[in-house]
C-alpha positions in Angstrom: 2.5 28.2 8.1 0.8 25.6 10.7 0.2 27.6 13.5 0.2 23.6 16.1 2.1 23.1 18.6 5.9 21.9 18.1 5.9 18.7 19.5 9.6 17.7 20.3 11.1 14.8 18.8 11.9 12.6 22.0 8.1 13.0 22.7 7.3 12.4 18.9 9.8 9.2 19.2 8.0 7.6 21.3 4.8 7.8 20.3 6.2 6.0 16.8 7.8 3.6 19.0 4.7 2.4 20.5 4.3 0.9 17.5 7.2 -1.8 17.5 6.6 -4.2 14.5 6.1 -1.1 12.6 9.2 0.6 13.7 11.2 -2.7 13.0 9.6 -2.4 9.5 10.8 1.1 8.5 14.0 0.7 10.5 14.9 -2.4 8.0 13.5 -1.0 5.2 15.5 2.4 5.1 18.9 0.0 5.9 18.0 -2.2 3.0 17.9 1.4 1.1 21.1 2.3 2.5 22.5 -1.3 1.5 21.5 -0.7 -2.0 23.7 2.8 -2.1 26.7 0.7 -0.6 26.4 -2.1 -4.1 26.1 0.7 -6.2 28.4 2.9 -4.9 31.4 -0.2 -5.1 30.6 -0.4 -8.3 32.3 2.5 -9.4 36.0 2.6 -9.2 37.0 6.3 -8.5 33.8 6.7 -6.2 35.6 8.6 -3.5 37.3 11.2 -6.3 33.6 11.6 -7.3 32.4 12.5 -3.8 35.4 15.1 -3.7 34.9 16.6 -6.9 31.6 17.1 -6.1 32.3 18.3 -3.1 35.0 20.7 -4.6 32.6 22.0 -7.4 29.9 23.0 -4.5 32.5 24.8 -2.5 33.7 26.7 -5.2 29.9 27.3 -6.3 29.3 29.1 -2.4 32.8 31.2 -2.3 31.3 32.4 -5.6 27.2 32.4 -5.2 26.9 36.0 -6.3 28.5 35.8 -9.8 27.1 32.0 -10.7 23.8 33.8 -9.7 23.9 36.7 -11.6 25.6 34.8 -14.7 22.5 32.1 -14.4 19.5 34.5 -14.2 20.8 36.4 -17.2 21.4 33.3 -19.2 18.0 32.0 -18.3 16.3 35.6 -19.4 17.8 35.2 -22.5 16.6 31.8 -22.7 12.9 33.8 -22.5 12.6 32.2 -18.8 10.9 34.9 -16.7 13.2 34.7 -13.6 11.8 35.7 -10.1 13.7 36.3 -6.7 12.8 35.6 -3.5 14.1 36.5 0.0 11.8 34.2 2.3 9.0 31.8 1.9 6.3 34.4 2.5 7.8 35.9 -0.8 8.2 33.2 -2.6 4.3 32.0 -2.1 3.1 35.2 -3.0 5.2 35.4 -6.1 3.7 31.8 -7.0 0.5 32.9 -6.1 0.9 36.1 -8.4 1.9 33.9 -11.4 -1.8 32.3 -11.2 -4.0 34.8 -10.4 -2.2 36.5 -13.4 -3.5 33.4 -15.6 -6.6 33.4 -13.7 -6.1 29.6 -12.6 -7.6 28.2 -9.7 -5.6 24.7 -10.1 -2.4 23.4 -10.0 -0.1 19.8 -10.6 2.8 20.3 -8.9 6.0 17.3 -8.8 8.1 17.1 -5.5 9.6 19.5 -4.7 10.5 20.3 -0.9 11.7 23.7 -1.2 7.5 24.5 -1.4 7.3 22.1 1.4 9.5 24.4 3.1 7.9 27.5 2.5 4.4 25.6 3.3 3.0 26.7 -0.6 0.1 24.1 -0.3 -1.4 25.4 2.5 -0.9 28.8 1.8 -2.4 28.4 -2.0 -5.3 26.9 -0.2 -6.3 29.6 1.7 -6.7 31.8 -1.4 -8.8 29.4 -3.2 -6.2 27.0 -5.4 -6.4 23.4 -5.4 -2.8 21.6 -6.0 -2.7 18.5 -6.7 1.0 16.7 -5.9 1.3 14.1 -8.7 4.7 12.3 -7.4 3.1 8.8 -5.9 4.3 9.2 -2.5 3.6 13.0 -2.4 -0.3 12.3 -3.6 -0.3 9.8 -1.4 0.6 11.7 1.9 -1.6 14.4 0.7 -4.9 12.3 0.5 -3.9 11.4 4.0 -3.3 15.1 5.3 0.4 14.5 6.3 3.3 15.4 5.0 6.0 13.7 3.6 7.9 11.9 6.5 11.5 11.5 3.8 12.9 13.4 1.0 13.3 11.1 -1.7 10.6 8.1 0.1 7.9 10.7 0.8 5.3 7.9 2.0 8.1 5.1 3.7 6.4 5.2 7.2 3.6 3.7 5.3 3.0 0.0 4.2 0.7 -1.1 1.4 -2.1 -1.9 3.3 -2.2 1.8 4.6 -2.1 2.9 1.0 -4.9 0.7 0.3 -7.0 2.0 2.6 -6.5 5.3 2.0 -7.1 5.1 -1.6 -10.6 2.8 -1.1 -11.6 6.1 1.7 -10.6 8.9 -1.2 -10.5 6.9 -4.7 -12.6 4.4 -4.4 -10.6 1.4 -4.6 -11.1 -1.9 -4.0 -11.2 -2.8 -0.4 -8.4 -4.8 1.2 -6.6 -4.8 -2.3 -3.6 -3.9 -1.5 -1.4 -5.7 -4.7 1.0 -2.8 -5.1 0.6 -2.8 -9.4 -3.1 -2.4 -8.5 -2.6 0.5 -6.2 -0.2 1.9 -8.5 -2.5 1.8 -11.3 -5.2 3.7 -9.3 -3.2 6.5 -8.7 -2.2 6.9 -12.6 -5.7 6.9 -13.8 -6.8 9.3 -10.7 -3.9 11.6 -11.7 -4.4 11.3 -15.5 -6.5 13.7 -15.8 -5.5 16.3 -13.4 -2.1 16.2 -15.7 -4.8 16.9 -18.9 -6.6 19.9 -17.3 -4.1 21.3 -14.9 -2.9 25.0 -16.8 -0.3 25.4 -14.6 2.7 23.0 -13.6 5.4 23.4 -10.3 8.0 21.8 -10.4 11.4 21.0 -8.3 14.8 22.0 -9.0 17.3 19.4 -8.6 20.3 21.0 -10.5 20.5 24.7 -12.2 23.6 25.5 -14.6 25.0 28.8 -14.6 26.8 28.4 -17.9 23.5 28.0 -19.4 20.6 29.3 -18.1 18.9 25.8 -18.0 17.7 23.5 -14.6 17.8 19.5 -14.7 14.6 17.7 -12.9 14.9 14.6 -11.7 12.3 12.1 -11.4 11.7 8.4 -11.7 7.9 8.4 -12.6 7.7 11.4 -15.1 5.5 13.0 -13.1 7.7 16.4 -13.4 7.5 16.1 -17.4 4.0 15.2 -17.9 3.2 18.3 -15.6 5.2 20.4 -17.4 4.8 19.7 -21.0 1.1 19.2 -20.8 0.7 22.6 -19.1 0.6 26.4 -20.6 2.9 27.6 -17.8 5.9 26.1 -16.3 6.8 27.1 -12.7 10.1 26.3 -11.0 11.2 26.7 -7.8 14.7 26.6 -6.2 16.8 27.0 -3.1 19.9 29.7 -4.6 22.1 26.8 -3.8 21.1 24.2 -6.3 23.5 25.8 -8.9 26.4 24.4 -10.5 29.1 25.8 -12.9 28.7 24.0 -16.1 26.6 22.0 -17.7 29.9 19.6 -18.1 29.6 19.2 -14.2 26.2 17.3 -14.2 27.8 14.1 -15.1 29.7 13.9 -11.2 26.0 14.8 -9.9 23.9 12.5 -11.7 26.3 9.7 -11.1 26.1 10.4 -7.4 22.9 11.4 -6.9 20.6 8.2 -7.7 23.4 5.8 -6.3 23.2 7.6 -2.4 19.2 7.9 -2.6 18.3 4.7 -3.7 21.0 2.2 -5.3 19.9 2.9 -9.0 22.9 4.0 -11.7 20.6 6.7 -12.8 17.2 8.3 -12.3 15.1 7.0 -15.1 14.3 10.4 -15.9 16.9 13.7 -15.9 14.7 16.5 -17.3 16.3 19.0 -18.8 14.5 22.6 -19.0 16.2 25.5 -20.9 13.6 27.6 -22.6 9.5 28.1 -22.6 8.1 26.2 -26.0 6.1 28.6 -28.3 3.1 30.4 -27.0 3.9 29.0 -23.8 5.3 30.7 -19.9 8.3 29.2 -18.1 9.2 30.8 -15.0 11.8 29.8 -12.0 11.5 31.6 -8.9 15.2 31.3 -6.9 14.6 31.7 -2.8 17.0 32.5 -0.2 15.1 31.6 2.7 17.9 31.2 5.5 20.2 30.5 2.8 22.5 33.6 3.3 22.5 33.1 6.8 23.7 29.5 6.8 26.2 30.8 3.9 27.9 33.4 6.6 28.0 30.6 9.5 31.7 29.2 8.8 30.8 26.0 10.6 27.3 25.5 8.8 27.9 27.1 5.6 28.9 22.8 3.9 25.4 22.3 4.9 24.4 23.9 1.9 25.8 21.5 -0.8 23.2 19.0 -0.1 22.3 17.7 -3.2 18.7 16.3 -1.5 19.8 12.3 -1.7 18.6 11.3 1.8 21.5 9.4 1.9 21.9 10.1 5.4 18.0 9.0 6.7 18.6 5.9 5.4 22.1 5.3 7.7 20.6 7.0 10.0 19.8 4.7 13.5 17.7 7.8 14.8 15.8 8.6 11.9 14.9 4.9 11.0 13.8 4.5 14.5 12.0 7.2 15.2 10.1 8.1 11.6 10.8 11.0 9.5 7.4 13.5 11.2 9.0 13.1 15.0 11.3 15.7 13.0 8.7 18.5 12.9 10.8 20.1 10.2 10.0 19.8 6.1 13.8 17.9 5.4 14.0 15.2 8.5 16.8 13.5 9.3 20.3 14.3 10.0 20.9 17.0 7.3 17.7 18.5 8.4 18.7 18.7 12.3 21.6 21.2 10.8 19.3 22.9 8.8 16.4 23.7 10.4 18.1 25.8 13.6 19.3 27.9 10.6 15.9 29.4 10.1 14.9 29.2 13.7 16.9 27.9 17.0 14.1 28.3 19.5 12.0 26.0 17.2 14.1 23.2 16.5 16.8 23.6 19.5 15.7 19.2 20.0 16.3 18.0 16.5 20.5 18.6 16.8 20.4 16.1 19.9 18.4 13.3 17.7 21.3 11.9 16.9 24.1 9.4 18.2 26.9 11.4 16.6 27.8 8.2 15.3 29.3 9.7 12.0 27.5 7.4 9.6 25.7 9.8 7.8 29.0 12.0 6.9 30.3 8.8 5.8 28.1 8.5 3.2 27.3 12.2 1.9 27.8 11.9 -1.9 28.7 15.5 -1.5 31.2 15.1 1.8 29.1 17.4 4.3 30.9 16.8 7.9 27.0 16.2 9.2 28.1 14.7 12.5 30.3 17.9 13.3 27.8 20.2 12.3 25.3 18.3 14.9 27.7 19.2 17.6 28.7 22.5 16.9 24.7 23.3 16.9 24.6 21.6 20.2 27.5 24.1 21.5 25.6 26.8 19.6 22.1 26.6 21.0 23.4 25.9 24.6 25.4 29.0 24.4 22.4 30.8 23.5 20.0 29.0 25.8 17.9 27.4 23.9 18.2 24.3 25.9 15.6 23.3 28.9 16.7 24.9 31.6 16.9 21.3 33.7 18.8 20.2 30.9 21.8 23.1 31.4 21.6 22.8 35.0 21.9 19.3 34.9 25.1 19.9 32.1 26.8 22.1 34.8 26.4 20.3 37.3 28.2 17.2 35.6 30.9 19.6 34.4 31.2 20.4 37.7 31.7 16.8 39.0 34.0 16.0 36.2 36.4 18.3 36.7 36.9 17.6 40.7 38.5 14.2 41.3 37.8 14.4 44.8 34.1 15.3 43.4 33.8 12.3 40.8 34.9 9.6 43.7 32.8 10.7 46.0 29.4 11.1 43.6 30.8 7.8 41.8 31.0 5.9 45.4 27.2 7.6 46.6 25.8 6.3 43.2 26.9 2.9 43.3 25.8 2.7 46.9 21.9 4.2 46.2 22.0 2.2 42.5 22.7 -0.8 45.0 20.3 -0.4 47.7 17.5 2.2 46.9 17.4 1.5 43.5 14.0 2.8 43.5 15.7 6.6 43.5 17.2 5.9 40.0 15.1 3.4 38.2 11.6 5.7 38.1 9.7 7.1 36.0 10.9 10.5 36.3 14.2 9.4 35.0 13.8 8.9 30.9 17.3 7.4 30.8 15.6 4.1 32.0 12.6 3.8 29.7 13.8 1.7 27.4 16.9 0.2 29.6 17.7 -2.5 31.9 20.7 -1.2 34.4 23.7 -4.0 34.1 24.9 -5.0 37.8 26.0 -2.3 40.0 30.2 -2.5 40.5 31.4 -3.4 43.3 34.7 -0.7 42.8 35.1 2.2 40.4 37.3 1.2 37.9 40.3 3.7 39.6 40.1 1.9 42.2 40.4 -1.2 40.5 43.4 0.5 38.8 45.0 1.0 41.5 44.6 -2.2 43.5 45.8 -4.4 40.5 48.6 -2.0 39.9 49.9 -2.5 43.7 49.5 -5.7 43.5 51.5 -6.1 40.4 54.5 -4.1 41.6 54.9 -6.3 44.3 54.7 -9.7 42.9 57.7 -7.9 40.6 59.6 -7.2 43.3 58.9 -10.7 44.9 
């Protein structure tokens, strides 16, 4: 794991936000996503009763984790998958890592998958010596640049074609300043074409993994996860413990809802299914808990674990659009990663719960109904409680509690504010205070709005009894 500095997302912000036609892009872009989802999704009558079955058939799924567990990994044995368990990321590198050196391979293609973004695999496989290659387009794409992938679903959105034109003349060779999108597409094929040819060993994602039958379902809209795989001698796949469902009956509700919330389409062109190694061959899935039981035994969090990994949310998200998927400093950005990422470590990401306007928008469109926007405030009440807020922030929290709760307080802070907003404005409107960075102050009052209250309720009683 990166060993740099956390930097905090407010700071992180606005350093994206210096850049404000760029910002403006990715904000529209990411809404014209979301507007996409909202077409599709209308176009399904009982679209609501599929967000609550789903919903439903992942509650069930963590009230009963330790049998569909237990029932998958001995369907998937018999199925002659080798199946691997991991508590944490360190674990579930080393087991990856073990699964090579066994094969003695010093390469690797690998599809998206952010569970192994999680758990920082490509950095770790580098230090002992294995190249890994990510073949989804945006993936490879963040990869050549050394960054990683600012979205779940639209690894390289902060990017515009004329960044991935550059960045593929500087490590591919391309044509400079060609930046026709079927040209730059085509690049990347012919680059990754033979990496798919000589790669021994594939890694793969997890999108869905069925108890009933031992098998897991990729999905993909490039077929980047299935050339990988079916090209190579040894199939690796790696999943989070709560990407199980039931039945295999129970992927139709999924697959209807996952490729409408990410990006509008009916369907992912491709919905790999993956039950058993072919002859001669290795297929192995290695399941990781990572944080998982923890969030499981939080009452208020535990909902957080039926994301299904849509992005649904980033792309409703004001915050997120404005403020770019790395100000996040976490692998899953956005609002579902702001409740995720203080499971595995407060101190770390205390900020990323307060990037957000609470405005409800991302539980409103959750394929799988996760209260998101409650689950942002309880982790606020959780980490100030705990005190992993700045301590000017707390004081600063206290001190308006106090103030609130006094009326005799409030009118006299409310009457000393309007009087220095009016005539020392200097004392407000500074640098020191963030609040005004990005704001112009409307008109100072002339009366606080109980006092207004009461002098137009005065008057009104007596022109009644006039």
């Amino acid at each position: 794991m990166s060993s740099e500095k956390i930097i905090q997302h407010s700071e992180a912000a606005a350093k994206f936000n210096k850049d404000v036609e760029r910002v403006n892009w990715h904000d529209e872009t990411l809404w014209f996503v979301r507007a996409k989802r909202d077409k599709s999704a209308h176009q399904i009558a009982d679209w609501e009763l599929l967000r609550e079955t789903a919903s439903q058939i992942k509650f069930n799924v963590l009230s009963n984790i330790h049998d569909y567990l237990v029932e998958f990994e001995a369907n998937a044995q018999r199925n002659g998958i080798t199946v691997h368990w991991a508590a944490d990321a360190k674990e579930h590198n080393e087991i990856v890592h073990s699964i090579m050196a066994k094969h003695d391979v010093k390469q690797m293609v690998k599809s998206k998958s952010m569970l192994t973004e999680e758990c920082h695999l490509n950095d770790y496989l580098a230090e002992k010596g294995i190249e890994v290659i990510d073949s989804d387009l945006g993936e490879y794409i963040v990869q050549l640049r050394k960054e990683p992938p600012s979205h779940i679903v639209l690894p390289a959105i902060h990017l515009k074609k004329e960044d991935v034109s550059e960045t593929f003349h500087e490590h591919l060779g391309t044509e400079k300043g060609n930046f026709n999108p079927q040209y730059l597409t085509e690049s990347a094929r012919h680059s990754l074409r033979n990496t798919f040819l000589t790669r021994k060993v594939a890694l793969t994602g997890v999108n869905f993994a069925v108890a009933e039958t031992g098998e897991f379902v990729v999905c993909t809209n490039e077929g980047n996860a299935d050339m990988g795989a079916h090209l190579a001698d040894v199939h690796i796949a790696c999943m989070g413990f709560e990407k199980l469902i039931p039945k295999r009956e129970h992927l139709g509700v999924f697959l209807r809802l996952l490729a409408r919330s990410a990006t509008g389409q009916p369907i992912t062109t491709f919905s790999s299914h993956f039950k058993k190694p072919r002859d001669g061959k290795e297929m192995h899935i290695v399941i990781v808990d990572n944080g998982r039981s923890t969030q499981l035994g939080r009452e208020d969090f535990r909902n957080s674990l039926k994301c299904i990994r849509c992005g649904a949310c980033m792309n409703t998200c004001p915050v997120y659009r404005r403020s770019g998927g790395h100000s996040y400093h976490n692998a899953v950005a956005g609002p579902i990663g702001s409740i995720l990422a203080p499971n595995l470590d407060m101190s770390k990401n205390a900020d990323l719960p307060f990037a957000s306007t609470l405005c409800g928008s991302c539980t409103n469109v959750c394929p799988v109904k996760i209260d998101i926007h409650d689950q942002l405030y309880k982790w606020r009440q959780v980490l100030v409680k705990e005190g992993h807020t700045p301590k000017a922030k707390t004081i600063a929290m206290k001190t308006m509690a106090t103030v609130l709760a006094n009326p005799t307080v409030f009118n006299i802070a409310g009457k000393s504010g309007r009087f220095v907003m009016k005539n020392i404005p200097g004392m407000v409107n500074n640098k020191m205070n963030k609040w005004y960075d990005q704001r112009e102050m409307p008109d100072v009052p002339e009366e606080s709005f109980r006092e207004w209250y009461k002098k137009n309720s005065r008057e009104s009683k007596e022109k009644g009894n006039e």
